[in-house]
N, C-alpha and C positions, 0 to 999 in steps of 0.2 A: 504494500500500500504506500502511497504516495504522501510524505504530508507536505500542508499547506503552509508555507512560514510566511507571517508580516512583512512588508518591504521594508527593508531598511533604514533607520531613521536614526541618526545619530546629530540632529539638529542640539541638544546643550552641550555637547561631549565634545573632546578632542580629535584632531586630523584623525588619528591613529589609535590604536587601540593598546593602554597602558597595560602592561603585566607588572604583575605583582607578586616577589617570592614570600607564600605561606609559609610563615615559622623560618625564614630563610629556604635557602634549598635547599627543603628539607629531606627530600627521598635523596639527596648523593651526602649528607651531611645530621650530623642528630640534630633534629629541631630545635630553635632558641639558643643556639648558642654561636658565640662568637665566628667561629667557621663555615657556619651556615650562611650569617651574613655574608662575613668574605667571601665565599662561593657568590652568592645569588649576585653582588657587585660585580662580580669579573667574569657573571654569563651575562652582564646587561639588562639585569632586572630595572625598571624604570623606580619601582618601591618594592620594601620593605616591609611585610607584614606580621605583626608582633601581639602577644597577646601579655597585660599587668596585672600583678597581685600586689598587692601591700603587705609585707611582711609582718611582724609583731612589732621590728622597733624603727619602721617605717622608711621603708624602703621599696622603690617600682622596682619589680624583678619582672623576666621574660619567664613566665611559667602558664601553660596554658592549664591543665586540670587543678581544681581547687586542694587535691591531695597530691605530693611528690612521688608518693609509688611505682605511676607509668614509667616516667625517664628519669627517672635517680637509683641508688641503691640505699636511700633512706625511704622513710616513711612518716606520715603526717602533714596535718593542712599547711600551706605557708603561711593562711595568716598568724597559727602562731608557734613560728618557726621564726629564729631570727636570723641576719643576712649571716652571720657566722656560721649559723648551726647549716645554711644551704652552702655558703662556700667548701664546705668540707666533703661536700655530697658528689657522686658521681654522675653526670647527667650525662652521658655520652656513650659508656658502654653496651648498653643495651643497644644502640641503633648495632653495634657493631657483633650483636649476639643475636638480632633478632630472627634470624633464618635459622640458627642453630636450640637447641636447648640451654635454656637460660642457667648462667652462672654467674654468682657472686664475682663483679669486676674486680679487676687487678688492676690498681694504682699503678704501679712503677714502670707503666710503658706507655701512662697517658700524654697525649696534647692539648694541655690546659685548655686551649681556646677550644676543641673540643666537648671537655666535659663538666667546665666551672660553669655554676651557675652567672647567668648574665645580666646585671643590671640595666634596666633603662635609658640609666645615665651613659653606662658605656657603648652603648648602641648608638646613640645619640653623638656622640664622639667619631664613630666609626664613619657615619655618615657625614659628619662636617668634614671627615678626613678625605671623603672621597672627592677626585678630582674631575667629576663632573655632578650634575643636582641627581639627588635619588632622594624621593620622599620615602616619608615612613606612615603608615596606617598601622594605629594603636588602639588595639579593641581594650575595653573595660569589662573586667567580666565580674558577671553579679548572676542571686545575692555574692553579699560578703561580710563576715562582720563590722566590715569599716566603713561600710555605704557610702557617704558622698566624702570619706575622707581620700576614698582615691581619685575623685576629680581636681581634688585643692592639693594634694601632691603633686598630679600630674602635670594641671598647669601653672601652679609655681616652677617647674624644673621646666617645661618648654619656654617657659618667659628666660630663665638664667640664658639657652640657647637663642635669643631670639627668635620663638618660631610659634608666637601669638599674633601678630599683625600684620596684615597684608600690609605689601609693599606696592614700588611702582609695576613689579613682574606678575604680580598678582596673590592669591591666597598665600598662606605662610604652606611651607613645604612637609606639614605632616596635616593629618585628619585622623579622626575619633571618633570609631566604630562602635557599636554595643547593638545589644540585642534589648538593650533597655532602653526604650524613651527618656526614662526620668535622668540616666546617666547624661546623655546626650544634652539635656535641656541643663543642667549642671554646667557641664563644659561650653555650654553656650551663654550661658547667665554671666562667666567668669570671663569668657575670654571670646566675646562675639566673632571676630575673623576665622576660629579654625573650623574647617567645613566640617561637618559629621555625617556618618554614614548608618543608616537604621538597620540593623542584620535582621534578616528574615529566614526560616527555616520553614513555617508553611505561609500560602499567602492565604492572609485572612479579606473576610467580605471588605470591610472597611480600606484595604488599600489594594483590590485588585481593580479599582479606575487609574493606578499611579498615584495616589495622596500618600503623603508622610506624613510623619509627626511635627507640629509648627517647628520651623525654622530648619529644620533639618533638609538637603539639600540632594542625597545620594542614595537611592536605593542601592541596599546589597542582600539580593534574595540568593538564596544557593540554587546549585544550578539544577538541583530535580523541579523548582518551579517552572526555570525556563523550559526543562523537558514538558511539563504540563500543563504550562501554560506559555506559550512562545510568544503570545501577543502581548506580554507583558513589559516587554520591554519599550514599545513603542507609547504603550499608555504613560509610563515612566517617563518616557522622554517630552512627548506631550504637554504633561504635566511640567516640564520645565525642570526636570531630574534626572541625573548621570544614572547608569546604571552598573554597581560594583560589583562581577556575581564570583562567588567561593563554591568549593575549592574545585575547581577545571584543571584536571590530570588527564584525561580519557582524548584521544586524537578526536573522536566524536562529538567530544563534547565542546573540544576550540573550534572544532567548524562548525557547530551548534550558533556558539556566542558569536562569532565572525560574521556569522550571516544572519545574526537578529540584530547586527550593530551596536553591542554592549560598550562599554568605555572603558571598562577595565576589567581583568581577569588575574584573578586569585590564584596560585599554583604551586604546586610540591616541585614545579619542571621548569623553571624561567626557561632555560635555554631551550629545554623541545621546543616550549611553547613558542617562542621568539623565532627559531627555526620556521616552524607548523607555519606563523603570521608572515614569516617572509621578512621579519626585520634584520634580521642576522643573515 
């Protein structure tokens, strides 16, 4: 069977179609951590996509699940866990045992930037360092018991980087992701220039015309929406909103988003993907 896809409509969105390496890139690297980054920079990732917790004694760390279990060889929530008790942890061996039957890592043949836990701040470093613009997309992930204290960490530390106020080139060079409205309208209250992006996992009645949350400016629905619903990127754009869709690994699925005209695409693969689009 044949399907019918929307014409192409990339009228609020850029020339091009931005990729974005999830958790760095993370399928040739362990997610969230310093080499990830480095990778997804030196395949030409446009951004950087990163997920914050606030630790106990408050601290933005790159940890995406609310417990350290998945990718450490500790255990317990970070929020209280403090940056000491994560720098001591091993976040990297697992990627390199995960095809194998899992074993307690062995320190003495690690590469730190591999398997230390990563601050925000130093991510944030990584990218000033880089010698051309790579944004960074910073999801907030909730609940948490810190509620709106990780919005007033977060943009206190993007303001130290300058990277709350549009300039003459345009928005500031990061945006803030969540699947929370209320996070969103936080980081918007505090620091009106950084765009925010409302993450969507199913599409609900209320925003399958393209409506967001007020002020919020980027739809990022994942991409089994766009599988079932395809015309939804154009109501999106209609509406006057980018379209950011996560996480597009599958060759199928970047010439899904390609040819619905999305704006940016989320990815474990900068470089396939980069490849796949023809930009590389």
């Amino acid at each position: 069977m044949t399907t019918a896809y929307p014409l192409r409509d990339r009228t609020p969105g850029p020339s091009r179609i931005s990729v974005v390496a999830h958790r760095g890139a993370s399928e040739d690297a362990p997610e969230h951590t310093l080499a990830a980054y480095r990778r997804a920079i030196e395949d030409g990732a446009d951004a950087l996509e990163c997920d914050v917790r606030l630790t106990a004694d408050g601290h933005l760390v790159c940890v995406h699940d609310r417990r350290v279990n998945r990718t450490s060889n500790g255990r317990g929530a970070v929020s209280a866990l403090e940056l000491a008790d994560l720098a001591a942890l091993d976040f990297g061996s697992w990627k390199e045992d995960e095809d194998a039957a899992w074993e307690a890592p062995d320190r003495q043949h690690e590469d730190p930037e591999r398997t230390s836990v990563l601050t925000l701040e130093r991510l944030l470093e990584l990218v000033s360092d880089a010698d051309r613009r790579v944004e960074l997309a910073i999801e907030t992930k909730h609940p948490t018991r810190w509620a709106g204290q990780v919005e007033e960490r977060l943009v206190a530390l993007l303001e130290r980087f300058g990277h709350t106020r549009a300039s003459a080139d345009g928005p500031p060079p990061v945006r803030v992701m969540s699947f929370s409205a209320r996070s969103l309208h936080r980081v918007r209250a505090a620091a009106p220039d950084i765009p925010g992006v409302y993450l969507m996992q199913f599409l609900t009645p209320r925003h399958r015309d393209g409506r967001l949350p007020p002020g919020v400016g980027i739809a990022g629905p994942g991409v089994r929406i766009l599988r079932a619903h395809p015309d939804y990127v154009a109501k999106a754009h209609r509406a006057g909103h980018q379209v950011h869709v996560w996480t597009v690994n599958d060759e199928a699925d970047v010439e899904l988003c390609e040819r619905l005209g999305v704006d940016a695409i989320i990815t474990n693969r900068p470089k396939q993907v980069r490849v796949q689009l023809g930009l590389d």
